[in-house]
C-alpha positions in Angstrom: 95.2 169.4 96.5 94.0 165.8 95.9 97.1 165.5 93.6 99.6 166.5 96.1 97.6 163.7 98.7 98.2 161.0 96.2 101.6 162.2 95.7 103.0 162.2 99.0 100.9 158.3 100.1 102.7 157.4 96.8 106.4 158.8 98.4 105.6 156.9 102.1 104.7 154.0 100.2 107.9 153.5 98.1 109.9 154.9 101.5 108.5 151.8 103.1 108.9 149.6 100.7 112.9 150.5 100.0 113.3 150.1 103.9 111.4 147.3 104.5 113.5 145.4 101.1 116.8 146.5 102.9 115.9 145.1 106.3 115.1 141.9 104.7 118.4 142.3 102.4 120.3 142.5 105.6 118.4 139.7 108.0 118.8 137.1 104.6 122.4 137.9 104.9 123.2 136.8 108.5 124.4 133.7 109.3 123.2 131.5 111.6 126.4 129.5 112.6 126.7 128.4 116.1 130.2 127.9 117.1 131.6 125.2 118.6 134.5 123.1 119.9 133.4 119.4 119.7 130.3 117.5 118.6 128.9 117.7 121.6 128.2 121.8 121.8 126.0 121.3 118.4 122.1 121.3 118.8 120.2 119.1 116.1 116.8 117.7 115.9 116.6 113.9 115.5 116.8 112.7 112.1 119.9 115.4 111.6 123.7 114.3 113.3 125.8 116.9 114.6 128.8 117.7 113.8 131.6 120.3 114.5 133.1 121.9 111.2 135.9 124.2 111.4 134.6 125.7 114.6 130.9 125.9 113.5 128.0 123.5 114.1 126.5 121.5 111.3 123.4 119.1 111.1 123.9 116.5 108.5 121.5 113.7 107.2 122.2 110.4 109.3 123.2 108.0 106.4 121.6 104.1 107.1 
């Protein structure tokens, strides 16, 4: 009995763990890209400038 306990909290266990790993497989894979059609639409903090690439927003380093 206590075999078959330990058994099936090791099963849930690993079943959590594989899709818990794939949901974080999948969210790491999503790209954040905010489309855009001038420099304007981009949203950067400060220090970054914005600039639209190709149709997608990009915060770059302000050079001195």
């Amino acid at each position: 009995m206590k075999m078959e306990e330990n058994r099936a909290k090791t099963f849930k266990f690993v079943y959590g763990m594989v899709i818990f790993l794939y949901l974080y497989h999948v969210a790491k894979r999503v790209e954040a890209a905010i489309p855009c059609i001038t420099d304007a639409n981009c949203p950067c903090v400060f220090p970054l400038k914005p600039r639209c690439n190709f149709g997608y927003c990009i915060c770059e380093e302000m050079i001195p």
